[in-house]
N, C-alpha and C positions, 0 to 999 in steps of 0.2 A: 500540206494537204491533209484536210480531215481523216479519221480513221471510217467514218461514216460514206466517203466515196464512194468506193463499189458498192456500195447497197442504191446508193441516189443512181449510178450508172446505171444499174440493174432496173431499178422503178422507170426509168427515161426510156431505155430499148422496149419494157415491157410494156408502155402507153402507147408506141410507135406500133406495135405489134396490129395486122388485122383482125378485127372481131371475129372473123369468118374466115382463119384458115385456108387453105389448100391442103388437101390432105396429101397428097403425093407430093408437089413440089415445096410446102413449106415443114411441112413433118414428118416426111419422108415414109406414110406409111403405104403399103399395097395392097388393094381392095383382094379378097380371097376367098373363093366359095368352100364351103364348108358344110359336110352330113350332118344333119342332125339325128341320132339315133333316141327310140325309147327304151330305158335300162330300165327292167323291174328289180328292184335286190329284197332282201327280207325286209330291209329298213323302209321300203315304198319305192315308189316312181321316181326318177332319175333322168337327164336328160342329157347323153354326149354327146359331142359336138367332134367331128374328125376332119381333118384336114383335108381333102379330095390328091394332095400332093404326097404321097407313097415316101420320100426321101424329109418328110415333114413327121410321118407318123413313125417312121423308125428311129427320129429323134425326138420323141415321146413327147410329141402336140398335139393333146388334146385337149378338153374342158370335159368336167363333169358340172351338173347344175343341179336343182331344185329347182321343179319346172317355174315357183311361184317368185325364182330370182332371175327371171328371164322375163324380158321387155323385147317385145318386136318394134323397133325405132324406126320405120316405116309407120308406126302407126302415133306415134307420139308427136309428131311434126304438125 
């Protein structure tokens, strides 16, 4: 057997693969609403993002942003 195998296996499962996902049943991920707050700091404008799930923020989930690295993808479709 080639040493080259698992890679050809890998390329083979990943053609098989749908173009369009499932988010929940093939990536397992869970849609989740989430605050967006406006943070000003001395450095300028800021934008966090908190979890709405309390046992989510005590295990310190959050995002901070720069407003001009945020894309609303509802609107990019």
């Amino acid at each position: 057997m080639s040493e080259h195998a698992p890679q050809e296996t890998v390329r083979v499962e990943w053609a098989k693969q749908d173009t369009d996902p499932d988010l929940t049943a093939d990536l397992d991920y869970r849609l989740d609403d989430w605050e967006v707050v406006d943070a000003r700091t001395a450095g300028g404008e800021q934008l966090m993002f908190l979890p709405n799930d309390e046992e989510l923020i005590k295990e310190e989930a959050f995002i901070v942003a720069d407003p001009d690295s945020v894309r609303d993808l509802g609107e990019s479709v």
